[in-house]
C-alpha positions, 0 to 999 in steps of 0.5 A, a space after each residue: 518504539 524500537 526498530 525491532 517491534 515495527 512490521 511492514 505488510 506489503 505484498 512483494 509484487 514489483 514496483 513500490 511493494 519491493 521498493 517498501 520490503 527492500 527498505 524494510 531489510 535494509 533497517 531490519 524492519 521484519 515485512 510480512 507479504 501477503 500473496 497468493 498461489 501463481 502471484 508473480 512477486 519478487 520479494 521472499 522476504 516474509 512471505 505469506 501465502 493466503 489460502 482459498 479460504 482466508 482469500 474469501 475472507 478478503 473478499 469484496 463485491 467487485 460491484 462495489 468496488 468499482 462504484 467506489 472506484 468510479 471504474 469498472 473492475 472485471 469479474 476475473 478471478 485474478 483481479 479478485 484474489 489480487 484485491 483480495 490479498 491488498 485487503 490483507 495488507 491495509 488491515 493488518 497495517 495501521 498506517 497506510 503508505 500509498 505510491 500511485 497517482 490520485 486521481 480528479 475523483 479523489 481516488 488513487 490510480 489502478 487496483 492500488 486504488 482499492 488498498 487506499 479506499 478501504 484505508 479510508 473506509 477503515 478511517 486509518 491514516 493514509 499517506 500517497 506518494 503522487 508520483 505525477 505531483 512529485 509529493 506526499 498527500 496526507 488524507 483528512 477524511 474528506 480530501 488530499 493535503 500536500 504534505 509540504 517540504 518538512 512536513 513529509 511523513 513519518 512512519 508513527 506506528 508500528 504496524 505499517 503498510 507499504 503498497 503502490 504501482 507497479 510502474 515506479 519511478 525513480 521520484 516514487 524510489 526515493 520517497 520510500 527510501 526518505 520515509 524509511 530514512 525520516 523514520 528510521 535513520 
């Protein structure tokens, strides 16, 4: 595969999702960020902003979500247009690269939670960078695998997304950067 065919969806907000579009630059990995009208974000890059009508299209019961989740998400609209457009990210990308934290229940932390649950409902490859465990977990369709030190990921295809917290820490900064450099250095 060569370097120019791989796209990295993402959704440029701060943290991990402009950790993912700096990296994607820095190899010339062209990065397609789904967002929306009023959607604080920091990466230009690529922008792609979702319309009313292709938001909908997005659309997911918050009823389901949050019984999926094990947490209660609220009926605002600012939350729905925001798990929304991270619905845009994990179903254009065939692989999905996660920084967060996973949580006791198996699921991952925040609405960065749902972009994980639906890779998994979509059976795609699933990767999370725990930031709390210092490590990458691989999903194998019923639990979390550490990834042990050699064995980390490898970007394997070449529709990619890359999402996560907003609060990254430096140990989450540097698994972006080893994912990118593993895969494309």
């Amino acid at each position: 595969m060569d370097r120019e065919d791989f796209i990295l969806f993402s959704g440029g907000a701060k943290g991990a999702e402009a950790e993912f579009g700096a990296n994607a630059e820095r190899y010339g990995i062209e990065e397609v960020n789904f967002t929306f009208e009023g959607h604080p974000i920091v990466r230009q890059r690529g922008l792609r902003v979702l319309n009313h009508e292709e938001l909908r299209g997005g659309d997911v019961s918050l009823e389901y979500v949050s019984r999926l989740m094990n947490r209660r998400y609220t009926d605002g609209q600012a939350i729905r247009k925001i798990l929304q457009s991270i619905w845009y990210q994990v179903n254009n990308g065939q692989e999905i690269y996660v920084v967060g934290e996973i949580l006791p229940d198996r699921t991952v932390k925040g609405g960065t939670g749902w972009g994980a649950e639906f890779a998994k409902l979509c059976n795609k490859r699933l990767f999370v960078f725990d930031q709390m465990r210092n490590g990458w977990f691989r999903w194998d369709q019923n639990e979390w695998t550490v990834c042990s030190a050699g064995s980390e990921p490898v970007i394997g295809h070449i529709h990619f997304t890359g999402t996560g917290t907003r609060l990254l820490e430096e140990n989450g900064r540097q698994a972006i950067r080893g994912l990118f450099d593993r895969t494309f250095g």
